[in-house]
Backbone as a printed PyTorch tensor [residue, N CA C, xyz], in Angstrom:
tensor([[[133.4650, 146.7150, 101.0840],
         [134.2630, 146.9920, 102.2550],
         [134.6010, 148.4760, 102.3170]],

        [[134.6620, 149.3590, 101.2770],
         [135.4760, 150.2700, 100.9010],
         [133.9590, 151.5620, 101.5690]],

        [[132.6300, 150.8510, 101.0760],
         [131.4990, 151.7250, 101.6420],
         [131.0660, 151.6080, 102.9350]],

        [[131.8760, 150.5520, 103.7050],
         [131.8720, 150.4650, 105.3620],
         [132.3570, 150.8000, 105.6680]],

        [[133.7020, 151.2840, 105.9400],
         [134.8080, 152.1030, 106.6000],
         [134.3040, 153.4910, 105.8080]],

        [[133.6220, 153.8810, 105.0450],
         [133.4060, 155.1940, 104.4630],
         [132.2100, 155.1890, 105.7380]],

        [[131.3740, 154.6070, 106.0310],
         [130.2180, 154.8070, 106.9090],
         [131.2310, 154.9710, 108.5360]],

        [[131.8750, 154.0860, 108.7050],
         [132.4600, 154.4820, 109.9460],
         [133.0300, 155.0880, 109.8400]],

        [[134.0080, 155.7530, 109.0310],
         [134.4450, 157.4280, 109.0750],
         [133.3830, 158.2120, 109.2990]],

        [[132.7370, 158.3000, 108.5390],
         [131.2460, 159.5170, 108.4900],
         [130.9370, 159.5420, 109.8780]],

        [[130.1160, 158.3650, 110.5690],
         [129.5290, 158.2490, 112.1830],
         [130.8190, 158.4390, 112.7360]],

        [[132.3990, 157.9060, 112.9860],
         [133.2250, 158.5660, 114.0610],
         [133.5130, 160.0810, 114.0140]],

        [[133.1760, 160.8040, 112.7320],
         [133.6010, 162.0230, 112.6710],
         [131.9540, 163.3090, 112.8380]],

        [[130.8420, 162.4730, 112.8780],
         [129.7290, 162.9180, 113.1120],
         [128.8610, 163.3790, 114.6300]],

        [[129.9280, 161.8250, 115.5080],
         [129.7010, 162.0630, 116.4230],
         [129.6160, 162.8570, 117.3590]],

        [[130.9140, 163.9610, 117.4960],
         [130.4920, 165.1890, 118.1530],
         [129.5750, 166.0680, 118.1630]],

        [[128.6850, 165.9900, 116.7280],
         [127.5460, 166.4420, 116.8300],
         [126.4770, 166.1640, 117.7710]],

        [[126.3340, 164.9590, 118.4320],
         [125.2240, 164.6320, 119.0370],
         [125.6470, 164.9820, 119.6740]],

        [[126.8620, 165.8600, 120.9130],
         [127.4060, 165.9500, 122.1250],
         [126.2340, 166.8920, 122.5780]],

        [[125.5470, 167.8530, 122.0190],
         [124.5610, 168.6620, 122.6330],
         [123.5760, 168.5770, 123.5300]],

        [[123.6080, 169.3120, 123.9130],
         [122.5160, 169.1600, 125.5870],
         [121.4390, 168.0430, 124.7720]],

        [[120.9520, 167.1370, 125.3170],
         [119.8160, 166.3460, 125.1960],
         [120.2520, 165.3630, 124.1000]],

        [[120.7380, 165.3300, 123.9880],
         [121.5410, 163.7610, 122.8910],
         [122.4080, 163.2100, 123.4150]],

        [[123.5870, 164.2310, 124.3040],
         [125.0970, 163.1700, 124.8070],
         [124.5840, 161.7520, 125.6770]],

        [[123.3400, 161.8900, 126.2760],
         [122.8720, 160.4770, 126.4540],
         [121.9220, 159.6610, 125.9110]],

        [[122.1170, 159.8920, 124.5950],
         [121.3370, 158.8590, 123.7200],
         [121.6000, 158.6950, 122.3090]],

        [[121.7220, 159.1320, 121.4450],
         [122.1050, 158.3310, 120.4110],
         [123.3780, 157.9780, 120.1040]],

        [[124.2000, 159.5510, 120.8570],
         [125.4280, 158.7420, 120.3000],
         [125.7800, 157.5600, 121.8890]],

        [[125.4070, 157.8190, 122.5980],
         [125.7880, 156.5220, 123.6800],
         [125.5200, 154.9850, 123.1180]],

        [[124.4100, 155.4150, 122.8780],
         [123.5920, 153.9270, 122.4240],
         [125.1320, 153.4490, 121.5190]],

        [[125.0620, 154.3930, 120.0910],
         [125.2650, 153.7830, 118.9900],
         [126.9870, 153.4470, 119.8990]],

        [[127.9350, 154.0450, 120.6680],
         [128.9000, 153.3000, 121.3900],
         [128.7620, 152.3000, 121.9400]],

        [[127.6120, 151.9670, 122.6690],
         [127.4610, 151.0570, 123.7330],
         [128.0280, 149.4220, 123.0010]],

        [[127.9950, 149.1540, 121.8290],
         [128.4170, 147.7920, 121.4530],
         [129.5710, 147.8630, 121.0700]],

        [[129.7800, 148.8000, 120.5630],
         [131.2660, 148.9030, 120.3370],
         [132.4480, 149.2420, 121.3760]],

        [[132.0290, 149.0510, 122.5740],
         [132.9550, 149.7000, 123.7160],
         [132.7630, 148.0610, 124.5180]],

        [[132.1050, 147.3850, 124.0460],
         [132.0500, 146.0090, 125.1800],
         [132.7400, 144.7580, 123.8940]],

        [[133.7360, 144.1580, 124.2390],
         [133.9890, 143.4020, 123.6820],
         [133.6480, 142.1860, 123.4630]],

        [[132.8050, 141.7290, 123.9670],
         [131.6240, 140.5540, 124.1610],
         [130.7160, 141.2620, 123.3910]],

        [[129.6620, 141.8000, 123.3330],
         [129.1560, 142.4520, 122.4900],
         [129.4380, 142.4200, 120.8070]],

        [[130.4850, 143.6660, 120.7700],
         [131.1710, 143.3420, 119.6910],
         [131.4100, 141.7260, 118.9570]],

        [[132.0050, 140.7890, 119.3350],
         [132.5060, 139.8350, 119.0710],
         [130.7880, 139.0140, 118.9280]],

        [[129.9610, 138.8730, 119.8040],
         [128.3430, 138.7360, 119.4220],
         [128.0560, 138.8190, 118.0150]],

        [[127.6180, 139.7000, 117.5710],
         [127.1910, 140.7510, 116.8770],
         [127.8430, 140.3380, 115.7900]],

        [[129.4090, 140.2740, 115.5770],
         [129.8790, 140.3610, 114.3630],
         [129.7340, 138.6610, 114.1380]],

        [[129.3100, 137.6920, 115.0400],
         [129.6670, 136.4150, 114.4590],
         [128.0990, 136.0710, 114.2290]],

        [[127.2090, 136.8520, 114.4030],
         [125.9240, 136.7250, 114.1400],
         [125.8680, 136.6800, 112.1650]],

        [[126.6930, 137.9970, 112.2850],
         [126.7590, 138.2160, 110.6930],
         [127.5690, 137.3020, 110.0910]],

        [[128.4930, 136.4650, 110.5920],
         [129.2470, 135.7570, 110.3080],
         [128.9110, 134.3060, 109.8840]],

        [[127.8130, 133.9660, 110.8710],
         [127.2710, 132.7700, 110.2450],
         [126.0020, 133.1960, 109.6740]],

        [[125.1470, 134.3820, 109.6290],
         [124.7440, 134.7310, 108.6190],
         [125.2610, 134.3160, 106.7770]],

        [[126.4920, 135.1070, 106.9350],
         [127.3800, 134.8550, 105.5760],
         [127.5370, 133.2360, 105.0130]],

        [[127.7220, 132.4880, 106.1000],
         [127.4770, 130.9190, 106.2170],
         [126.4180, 130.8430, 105.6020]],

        [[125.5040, 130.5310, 106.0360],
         [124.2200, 130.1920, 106.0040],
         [123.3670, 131.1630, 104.6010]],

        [[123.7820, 132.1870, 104.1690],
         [123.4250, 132.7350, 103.3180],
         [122.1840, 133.2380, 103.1890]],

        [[121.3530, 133.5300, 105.0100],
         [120.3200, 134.1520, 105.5490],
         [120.3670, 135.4120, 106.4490]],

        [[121.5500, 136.5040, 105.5810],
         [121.6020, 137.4750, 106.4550],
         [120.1320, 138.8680, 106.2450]],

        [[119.4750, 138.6090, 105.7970],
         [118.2490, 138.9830, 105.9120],
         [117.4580, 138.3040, 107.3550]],

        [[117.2140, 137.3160, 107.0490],
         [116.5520, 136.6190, 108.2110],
         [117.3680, 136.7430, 109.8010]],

        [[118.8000, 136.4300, 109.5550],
         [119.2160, 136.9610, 110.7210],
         [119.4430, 137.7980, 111.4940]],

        [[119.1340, 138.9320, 110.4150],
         [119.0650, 140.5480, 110.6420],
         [117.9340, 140.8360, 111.5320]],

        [[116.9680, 140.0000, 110.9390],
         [115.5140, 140.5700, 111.1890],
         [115.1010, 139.6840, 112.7670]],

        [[116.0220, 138.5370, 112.8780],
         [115.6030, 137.8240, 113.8760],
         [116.7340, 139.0480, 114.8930]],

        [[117.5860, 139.0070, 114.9820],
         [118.4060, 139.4830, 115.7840],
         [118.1970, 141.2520, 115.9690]],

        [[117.5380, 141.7670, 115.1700],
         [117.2880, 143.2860, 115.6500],
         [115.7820, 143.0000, 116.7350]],

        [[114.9570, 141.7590, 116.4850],
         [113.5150, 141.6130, 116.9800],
         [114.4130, 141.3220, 118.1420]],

        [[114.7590, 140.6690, 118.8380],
         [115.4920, 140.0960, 119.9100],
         [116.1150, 140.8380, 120.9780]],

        [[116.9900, 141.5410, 119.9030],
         [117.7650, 143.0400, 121.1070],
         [116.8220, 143.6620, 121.2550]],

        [[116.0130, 144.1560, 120.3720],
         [114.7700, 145.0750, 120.9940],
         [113.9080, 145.0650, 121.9910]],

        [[113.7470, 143.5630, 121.9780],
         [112.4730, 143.1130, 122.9060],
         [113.3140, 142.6730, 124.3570]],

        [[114.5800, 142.1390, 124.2650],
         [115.2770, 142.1260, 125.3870],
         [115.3100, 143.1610, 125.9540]],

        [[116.1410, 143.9920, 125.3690],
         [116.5160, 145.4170, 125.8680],
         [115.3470, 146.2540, 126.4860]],

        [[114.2100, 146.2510, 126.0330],
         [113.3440, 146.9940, 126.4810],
         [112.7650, 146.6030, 128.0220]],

        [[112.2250, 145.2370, 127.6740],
         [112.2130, 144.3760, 129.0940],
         [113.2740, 144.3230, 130.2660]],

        [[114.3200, 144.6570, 129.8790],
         [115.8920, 144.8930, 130.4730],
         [115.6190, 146.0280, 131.0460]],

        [[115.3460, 146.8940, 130.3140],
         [115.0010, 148.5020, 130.6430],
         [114.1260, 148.5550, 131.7290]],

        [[113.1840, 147.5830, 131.8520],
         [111.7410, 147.8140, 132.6150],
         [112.4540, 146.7810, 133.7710]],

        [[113.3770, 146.5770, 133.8390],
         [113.7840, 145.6980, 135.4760],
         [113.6950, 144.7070, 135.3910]],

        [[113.6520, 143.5520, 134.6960],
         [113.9180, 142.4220, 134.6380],
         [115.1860, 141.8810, 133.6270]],

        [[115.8000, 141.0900, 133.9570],
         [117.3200, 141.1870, 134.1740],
         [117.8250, 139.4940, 134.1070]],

        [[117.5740, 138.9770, 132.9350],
         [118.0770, 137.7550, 133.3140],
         [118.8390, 137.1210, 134.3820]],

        [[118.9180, 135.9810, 135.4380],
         [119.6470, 136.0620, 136.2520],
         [120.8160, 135.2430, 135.3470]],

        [[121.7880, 135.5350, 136.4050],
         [123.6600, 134.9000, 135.2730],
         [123.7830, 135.0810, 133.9810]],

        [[123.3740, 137.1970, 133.8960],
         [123.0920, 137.6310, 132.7890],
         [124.7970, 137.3310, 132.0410]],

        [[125.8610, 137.6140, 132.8650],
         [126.9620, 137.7470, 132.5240],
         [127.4790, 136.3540, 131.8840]],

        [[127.0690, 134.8990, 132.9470],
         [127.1560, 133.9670, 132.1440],
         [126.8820, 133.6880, 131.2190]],

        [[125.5160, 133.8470, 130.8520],
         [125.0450, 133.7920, 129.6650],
         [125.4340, 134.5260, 128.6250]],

        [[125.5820, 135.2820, 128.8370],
         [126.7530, 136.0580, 127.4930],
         [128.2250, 135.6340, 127.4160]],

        [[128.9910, 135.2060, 128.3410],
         [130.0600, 134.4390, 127.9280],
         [129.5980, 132.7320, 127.1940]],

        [[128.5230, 132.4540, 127.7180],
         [128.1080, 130.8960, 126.7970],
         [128.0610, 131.5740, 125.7500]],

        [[126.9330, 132.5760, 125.3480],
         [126.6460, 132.6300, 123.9920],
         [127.8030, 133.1040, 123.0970]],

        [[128.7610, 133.1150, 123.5850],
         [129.9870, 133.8110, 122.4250],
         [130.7420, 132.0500, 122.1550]],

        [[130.0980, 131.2790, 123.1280],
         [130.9880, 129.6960, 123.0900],
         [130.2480, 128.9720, 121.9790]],

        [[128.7960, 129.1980, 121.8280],
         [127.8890, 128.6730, 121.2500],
         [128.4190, 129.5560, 119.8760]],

        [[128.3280, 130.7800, 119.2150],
         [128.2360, 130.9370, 118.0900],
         [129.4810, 130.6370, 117.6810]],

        [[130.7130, 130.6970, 118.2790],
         [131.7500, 130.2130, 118.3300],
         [131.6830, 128.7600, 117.7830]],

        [[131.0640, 127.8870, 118.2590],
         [131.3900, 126.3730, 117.9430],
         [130.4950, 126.6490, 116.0560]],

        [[129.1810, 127.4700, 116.4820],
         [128.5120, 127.1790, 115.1610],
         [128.6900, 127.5510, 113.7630]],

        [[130.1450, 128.7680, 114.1700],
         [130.4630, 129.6920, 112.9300],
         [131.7880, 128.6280, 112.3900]],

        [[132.6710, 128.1140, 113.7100],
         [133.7980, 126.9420, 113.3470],
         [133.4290, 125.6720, 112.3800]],

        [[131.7860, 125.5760, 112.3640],
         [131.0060, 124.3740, 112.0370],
         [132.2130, 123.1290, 112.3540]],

        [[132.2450, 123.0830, 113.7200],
         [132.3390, 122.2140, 114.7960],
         [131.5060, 120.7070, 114.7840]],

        [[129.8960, 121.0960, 114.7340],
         [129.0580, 120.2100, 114.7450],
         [128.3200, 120.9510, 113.3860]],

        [[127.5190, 119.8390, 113.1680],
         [126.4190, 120.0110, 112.1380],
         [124.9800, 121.1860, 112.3240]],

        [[124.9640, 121.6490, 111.9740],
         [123.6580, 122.5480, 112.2100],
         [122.5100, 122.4560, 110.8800]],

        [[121.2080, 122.9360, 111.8760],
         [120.2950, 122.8580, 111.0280],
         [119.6480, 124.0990, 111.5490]],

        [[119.1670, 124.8980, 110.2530],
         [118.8450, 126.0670, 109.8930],
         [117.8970, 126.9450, 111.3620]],

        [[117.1990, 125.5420, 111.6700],
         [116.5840, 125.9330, 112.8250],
         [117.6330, 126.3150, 113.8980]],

        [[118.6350, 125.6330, 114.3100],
         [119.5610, 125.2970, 115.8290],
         [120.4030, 126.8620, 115.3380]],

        [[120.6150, 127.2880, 114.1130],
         [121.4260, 128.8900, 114.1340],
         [120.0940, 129.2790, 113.9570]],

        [[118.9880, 129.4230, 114.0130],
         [118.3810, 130.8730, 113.5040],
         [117.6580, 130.6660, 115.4240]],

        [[117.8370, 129.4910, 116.4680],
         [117.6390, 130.0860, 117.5980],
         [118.6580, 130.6410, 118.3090]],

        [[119.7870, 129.9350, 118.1260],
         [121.1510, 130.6320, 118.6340],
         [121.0600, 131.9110, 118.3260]],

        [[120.9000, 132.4480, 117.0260],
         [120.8080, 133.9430, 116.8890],
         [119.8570, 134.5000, 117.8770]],

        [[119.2710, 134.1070, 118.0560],
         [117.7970, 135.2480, 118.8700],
         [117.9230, 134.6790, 120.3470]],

        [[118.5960, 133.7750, 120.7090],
         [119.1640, 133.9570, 121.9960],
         [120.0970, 134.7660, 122.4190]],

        [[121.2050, 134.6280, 121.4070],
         [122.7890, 135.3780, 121.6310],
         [122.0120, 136.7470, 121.3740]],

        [[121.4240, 137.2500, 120.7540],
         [120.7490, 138.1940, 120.5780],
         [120.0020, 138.9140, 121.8870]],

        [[119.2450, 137.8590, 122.1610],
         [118.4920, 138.5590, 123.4640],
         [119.2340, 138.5910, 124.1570]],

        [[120.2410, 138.0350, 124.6130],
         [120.9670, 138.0000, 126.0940],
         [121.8020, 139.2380, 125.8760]],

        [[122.7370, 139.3330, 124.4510],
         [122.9420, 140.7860, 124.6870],
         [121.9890, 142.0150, 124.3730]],

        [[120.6540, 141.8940, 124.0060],
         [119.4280, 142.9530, 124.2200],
         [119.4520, 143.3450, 125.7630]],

        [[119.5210, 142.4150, 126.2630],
         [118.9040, 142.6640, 127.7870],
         [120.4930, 142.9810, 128.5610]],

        [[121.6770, 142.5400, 128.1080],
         [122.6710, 143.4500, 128.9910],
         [122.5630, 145.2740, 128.4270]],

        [[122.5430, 145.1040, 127.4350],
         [122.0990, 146.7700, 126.4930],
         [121.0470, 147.3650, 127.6790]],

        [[120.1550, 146.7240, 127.7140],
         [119.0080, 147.5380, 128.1240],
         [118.9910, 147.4290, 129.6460]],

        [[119.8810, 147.1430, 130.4810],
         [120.2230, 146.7080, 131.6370],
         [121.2530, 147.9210, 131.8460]],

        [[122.3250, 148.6830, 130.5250],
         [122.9410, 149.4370, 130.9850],
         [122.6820, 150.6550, 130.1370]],

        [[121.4990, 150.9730, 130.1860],
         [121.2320, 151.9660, 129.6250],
         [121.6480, 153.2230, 131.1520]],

        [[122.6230, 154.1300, 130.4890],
         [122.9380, 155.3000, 131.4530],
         [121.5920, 156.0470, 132.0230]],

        [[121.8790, 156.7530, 132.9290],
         [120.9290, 157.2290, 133.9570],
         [120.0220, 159.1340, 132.8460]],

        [[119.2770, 158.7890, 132.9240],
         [118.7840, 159.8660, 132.4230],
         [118.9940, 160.2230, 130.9760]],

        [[119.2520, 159.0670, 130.6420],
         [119.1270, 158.8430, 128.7770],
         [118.0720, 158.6600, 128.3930]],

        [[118.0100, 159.4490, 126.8660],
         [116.8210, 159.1700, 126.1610],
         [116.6800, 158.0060, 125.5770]],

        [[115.5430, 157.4300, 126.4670],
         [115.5240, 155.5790, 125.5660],
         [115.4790, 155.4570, 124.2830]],

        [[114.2370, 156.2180, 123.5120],
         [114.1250, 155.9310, 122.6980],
         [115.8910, 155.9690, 121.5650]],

        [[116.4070, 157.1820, 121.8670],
         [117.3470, 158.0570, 120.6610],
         [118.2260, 156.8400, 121.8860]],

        [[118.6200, 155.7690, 122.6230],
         [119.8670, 155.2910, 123.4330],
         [119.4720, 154.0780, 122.6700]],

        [[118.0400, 153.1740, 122.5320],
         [118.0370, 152.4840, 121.6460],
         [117.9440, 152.3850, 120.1320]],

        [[117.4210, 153.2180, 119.5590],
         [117.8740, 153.8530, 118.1680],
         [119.5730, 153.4130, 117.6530]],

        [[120.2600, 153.7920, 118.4660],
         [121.7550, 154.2570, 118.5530],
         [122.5230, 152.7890, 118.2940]],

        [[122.1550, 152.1870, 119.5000],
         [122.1760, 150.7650, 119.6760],
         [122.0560, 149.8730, 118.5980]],

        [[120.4660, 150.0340, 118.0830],
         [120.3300, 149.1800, 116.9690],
         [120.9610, 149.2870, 115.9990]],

        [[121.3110, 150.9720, 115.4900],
         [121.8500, 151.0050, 114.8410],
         [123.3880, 150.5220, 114.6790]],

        [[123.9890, 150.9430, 115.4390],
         [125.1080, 150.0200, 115.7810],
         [125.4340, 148.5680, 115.5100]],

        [[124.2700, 147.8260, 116.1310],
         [124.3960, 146.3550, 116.2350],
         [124.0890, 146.1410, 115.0210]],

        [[123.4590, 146.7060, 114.0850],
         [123.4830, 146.1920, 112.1040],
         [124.6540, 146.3350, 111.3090]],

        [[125.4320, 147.4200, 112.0650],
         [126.3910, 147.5420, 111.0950],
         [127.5180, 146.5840, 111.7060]],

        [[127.5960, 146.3660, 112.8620],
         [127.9860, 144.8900, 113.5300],
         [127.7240, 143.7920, 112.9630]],

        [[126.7690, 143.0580, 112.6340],
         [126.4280, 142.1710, 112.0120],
         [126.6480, 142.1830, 110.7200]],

        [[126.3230, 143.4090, 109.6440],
         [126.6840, 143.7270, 108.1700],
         [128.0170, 143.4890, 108.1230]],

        [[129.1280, 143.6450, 108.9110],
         [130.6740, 143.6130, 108.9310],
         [131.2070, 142.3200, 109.0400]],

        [[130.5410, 141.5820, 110.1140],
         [130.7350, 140.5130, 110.2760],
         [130.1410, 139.5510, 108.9040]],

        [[129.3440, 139.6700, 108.2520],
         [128.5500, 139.3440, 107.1680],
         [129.7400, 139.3080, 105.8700]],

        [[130.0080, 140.7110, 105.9520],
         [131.1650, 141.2040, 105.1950],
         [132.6130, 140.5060, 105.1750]],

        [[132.7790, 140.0580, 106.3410],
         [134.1420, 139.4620, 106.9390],
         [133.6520, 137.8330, 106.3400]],

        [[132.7340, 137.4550, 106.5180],
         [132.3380, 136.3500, 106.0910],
         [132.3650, 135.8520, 104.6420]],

        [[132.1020, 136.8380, 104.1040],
         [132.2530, 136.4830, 102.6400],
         [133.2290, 136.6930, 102.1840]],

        [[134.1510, 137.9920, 102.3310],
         [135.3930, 137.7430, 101.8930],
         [136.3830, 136.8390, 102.3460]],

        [[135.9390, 135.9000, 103.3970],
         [136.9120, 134.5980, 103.8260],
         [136.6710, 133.8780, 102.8350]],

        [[135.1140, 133.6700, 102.7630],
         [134.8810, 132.9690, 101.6650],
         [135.6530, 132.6780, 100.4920]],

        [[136.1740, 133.5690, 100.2560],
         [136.4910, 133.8320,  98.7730],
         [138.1350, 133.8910,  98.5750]],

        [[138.5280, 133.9080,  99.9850],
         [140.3760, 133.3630,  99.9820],
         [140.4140, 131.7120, 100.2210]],

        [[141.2770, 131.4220,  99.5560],
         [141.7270, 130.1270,  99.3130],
         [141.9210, 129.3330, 100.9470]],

        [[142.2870, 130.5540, 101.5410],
         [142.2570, 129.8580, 103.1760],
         [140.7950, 130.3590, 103.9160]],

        [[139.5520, 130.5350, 103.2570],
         [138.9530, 130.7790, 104.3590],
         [137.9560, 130.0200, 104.8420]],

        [[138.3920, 128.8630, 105.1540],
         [138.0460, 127.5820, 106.1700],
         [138.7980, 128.2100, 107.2220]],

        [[140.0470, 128.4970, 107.2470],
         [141.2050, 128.1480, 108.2480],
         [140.9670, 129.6740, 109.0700]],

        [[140.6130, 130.9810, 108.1570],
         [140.3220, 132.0770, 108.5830],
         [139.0070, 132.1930, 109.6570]],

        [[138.0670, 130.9440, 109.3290],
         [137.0120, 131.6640, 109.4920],
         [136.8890, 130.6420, 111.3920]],

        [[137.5850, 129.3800, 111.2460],
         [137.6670, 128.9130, 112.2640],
         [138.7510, 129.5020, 113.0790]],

        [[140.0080, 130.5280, 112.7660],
         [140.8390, 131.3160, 113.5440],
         [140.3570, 131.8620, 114.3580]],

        [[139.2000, 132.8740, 113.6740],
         [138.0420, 133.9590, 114.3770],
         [137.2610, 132.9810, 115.3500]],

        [[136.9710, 132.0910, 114.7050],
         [135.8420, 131.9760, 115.9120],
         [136.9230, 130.8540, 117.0000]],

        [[137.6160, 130.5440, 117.0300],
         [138.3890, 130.2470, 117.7430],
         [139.0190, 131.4190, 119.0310]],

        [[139.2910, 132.4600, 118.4330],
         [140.1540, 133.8910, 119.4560],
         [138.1800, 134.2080, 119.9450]],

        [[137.2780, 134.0350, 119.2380],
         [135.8820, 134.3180, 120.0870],
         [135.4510, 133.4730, 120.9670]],

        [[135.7470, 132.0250, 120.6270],
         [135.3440, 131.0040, 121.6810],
         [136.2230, 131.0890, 123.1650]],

        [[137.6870, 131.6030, 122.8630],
         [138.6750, 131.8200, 123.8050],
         [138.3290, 133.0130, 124.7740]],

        [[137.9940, 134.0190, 123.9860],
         [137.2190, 135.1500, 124.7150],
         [136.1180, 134.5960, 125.8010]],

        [[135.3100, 134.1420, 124.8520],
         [134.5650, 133.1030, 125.9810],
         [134.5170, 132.6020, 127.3350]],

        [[135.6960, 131.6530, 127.1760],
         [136.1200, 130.7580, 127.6930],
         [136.8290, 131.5970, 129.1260]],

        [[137.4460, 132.5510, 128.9520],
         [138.2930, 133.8960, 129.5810],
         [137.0500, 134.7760, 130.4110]],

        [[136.0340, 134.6310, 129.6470],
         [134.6760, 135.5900, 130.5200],
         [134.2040, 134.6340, 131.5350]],

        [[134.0740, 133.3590, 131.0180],
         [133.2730, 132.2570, 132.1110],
         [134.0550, 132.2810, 133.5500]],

        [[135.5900, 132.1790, 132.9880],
         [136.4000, 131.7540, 134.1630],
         [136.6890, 133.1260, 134.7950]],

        [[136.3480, 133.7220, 134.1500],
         [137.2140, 135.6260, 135.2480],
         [135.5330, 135.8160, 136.1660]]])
């Protein structure tokens, strides 16, 4: 925990560096762009979260960076899921129920949830990529972002693990995420 907040010190205090002509719209945008949407955010970290569950945060890494990428890019090129917005308030309901282990899951039903919840926020990413940003260094930024999103959430996961309450912790979280949810569908 102590070498993650050392990494997000480093990148919040690094950032003004990229402000220079030909970067302020791309890497450091990108690497904001998940962290400034709270749907997003809350995505992302419960990806890693039932990662930590499931004890496949390799695989979910690898499914969920393939996903935003390939969304986002296709996003980029004009196609645009329709009830993109719905669909990203479901998918925070869905990882929500699967991180609460609500219902039973099988390895398959989270490792597609991931690469859905995944794509749907790939393709809002790549849907709001700013005007005259560098794609490549805006998705760079992004991805990078969305790992250390998921690594945290991963992180958050295991140390619930390991408190005497973290059943009760880990269904709190995904409870205030399913509510988030629930708050996006209806607004």
């Amino acid at each position: 925990m102590k070498r993650l907040l050392t990494l997000a010190a480093g990148l919040l205090i690094s950032l003004p560096s990229f402000a220079h002509e030909g970067h302020h719209h791309g890497f450091s945008e990108g690497l904001l762009h998940p962290l400034t949407g709270l749907d997003h955010l809350i995505a992302l970290s419960l990806i890693g979260l039932l990662a930590s569950q499931t004890g496949k945060l390799k695989l979910s890494m690898a499914q969920s960076v393939f996903a935003l990428i390939v969304a986002a890019v296709v996003a980029s090129m004009g196609f645009v899921p329709p009830m993109l917005e719905t669909g990203l308030a479901i998918s925070l309901l869905v990882m929500a129920v699967l991180v609460a282990k609500v219902l039973p899951k099988a390895a398959s039903v989270a490792g597609l949830a991931v690469c859905l919840v995944a794509a749907l926020h790939g393709a809002a990413h790549g849907n709001e990529v700013p005007a005259g940003a560098d794609m490549k260094l805006f998705f760079a930024g992004f991805i990078a972002s969305s790992i250390a999103l998921i690594g945290g959430g991963y992180l958050l996961g295991k140390a619930a693990q390991q408190s005497a309450y973290g059943q009760k912790i880990t269904r709190a979280i995904a409870g205030l995420a399913g509510a988030f949810g629930v708050t996006a569908l209806v607004a």
